[in-house]
C-alpha positions as CSV (number, residue, x, y, z in Angstrom):
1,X,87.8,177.9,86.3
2,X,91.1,176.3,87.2
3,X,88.9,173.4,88.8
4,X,86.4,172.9,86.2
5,X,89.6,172.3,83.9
6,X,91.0,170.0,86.5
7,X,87.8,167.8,86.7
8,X,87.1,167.5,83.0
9,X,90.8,166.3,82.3
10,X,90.1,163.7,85.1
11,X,87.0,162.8,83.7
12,X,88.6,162.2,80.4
13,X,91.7,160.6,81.5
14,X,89.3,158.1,83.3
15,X,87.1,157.3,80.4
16,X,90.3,156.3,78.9
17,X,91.5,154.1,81.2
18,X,88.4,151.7,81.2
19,X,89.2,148.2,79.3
20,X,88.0,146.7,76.6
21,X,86.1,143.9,76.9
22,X,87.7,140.7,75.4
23,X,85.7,139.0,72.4
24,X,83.2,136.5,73.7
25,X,84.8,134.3,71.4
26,X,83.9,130.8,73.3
27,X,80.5,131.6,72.2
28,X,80.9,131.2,68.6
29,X,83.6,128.1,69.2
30,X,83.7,124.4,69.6
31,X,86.5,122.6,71.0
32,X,87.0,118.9,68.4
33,X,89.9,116.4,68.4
34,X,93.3,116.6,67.8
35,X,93.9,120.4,69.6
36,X,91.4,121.7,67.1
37,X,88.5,124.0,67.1
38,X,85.5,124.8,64.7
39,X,83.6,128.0,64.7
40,X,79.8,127.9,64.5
41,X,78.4,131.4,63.4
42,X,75.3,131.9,61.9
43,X,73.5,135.7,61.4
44,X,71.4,137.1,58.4
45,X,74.1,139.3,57.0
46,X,77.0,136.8,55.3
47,X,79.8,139.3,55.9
48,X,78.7,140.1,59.5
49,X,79.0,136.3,60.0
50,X,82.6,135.9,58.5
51,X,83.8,138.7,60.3
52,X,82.3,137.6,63.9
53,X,84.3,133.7,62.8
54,X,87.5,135.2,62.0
55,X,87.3,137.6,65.3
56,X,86.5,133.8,66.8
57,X,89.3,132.4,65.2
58,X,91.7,135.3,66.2
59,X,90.7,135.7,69.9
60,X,90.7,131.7,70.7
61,X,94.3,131.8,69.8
62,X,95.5,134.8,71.3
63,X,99.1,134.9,71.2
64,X,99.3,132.0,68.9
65,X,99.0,131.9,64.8
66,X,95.8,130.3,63.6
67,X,95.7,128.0,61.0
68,X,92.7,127.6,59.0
69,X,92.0,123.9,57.9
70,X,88.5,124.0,56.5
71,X,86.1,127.0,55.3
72,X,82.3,126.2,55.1
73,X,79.6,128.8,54.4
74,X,76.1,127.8,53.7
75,X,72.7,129.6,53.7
76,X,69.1,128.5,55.0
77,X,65.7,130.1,54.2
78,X,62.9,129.9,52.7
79,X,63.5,132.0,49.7
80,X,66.1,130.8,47.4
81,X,68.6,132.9,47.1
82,X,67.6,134.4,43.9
83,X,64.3,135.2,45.1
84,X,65.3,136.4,48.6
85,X,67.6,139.3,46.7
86,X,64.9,140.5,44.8
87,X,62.9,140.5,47.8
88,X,65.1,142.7,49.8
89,X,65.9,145.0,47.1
90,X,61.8,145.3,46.4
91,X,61.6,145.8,50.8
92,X,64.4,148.5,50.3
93,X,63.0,150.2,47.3
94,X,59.3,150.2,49.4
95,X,61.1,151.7,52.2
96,X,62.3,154.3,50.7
97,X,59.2,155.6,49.4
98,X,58.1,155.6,53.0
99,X,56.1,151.9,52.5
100,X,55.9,149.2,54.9
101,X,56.8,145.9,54.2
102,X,56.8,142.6,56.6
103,X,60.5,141.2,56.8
104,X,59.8,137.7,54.9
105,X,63.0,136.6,54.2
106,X,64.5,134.9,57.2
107,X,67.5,133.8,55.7
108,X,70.8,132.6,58.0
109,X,74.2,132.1,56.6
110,X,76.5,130.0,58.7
111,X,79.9,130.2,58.5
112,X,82.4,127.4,59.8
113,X,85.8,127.6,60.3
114,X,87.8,124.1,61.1
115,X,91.3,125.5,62.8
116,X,94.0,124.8,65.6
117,X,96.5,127.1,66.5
118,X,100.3,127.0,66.0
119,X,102.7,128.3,68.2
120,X,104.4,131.6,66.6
């Protein structure tokens, strides 16, 4: 019994001690002029895609303070945006009474962030 003890507490302790992997933030970011950088993010959900730029904008100067210069958001599709909420909210209500409905709406919304970072 002692050992079984003995092995899960390692087992846990070791699961605990495996590091987390750093954001991929050199994906999402562009090196311009001047010590600057602009991220380039663009998903379907708008928050998702402001939250995955400011983790960019975070990570890229790790150990320094960003400075935000310039916010852009935008949105492509092929629904306005009107007409591509009352799509989705249509696609949810469907779904819920268990009916299929193709995914029309292939809407992007790109978020850009112009920053550098400053030392703290």
């Amino acid at each position: 019994m002692k050992k079984l003890i003995i092995i899960s507490t390692v087992i846990a302790l070791a699961g605990c001690a495996i590091p987390k992997r750093e954001f991929p933030w050199q994906r999402y970011t562009l090196p311009i002029d001047n010590g600057e950088y602009i991220t380039n993010v663009n998903l379907p959900d708008p928050e998702d895609s402001k939250i995955i730029a400011l983790r960019a904008v975070y990570a890229a100067c790790k150990g320094m303070r960003p400075v935000i210069l310039e916010q852009n958001f935008s949105r492509e599709g092929l629904m306005n945006e009107k007409a591509a909420d009352a799509y989705n909210t249509a696609r949810e209500a469907a779904s819920m009474l268990g009916a299929w409905t193709p995914n029309l709406n292939d809407e992007k919304h790109l978020v850009q962030y112009r920053f550098r970072c400053d030392p703290v």
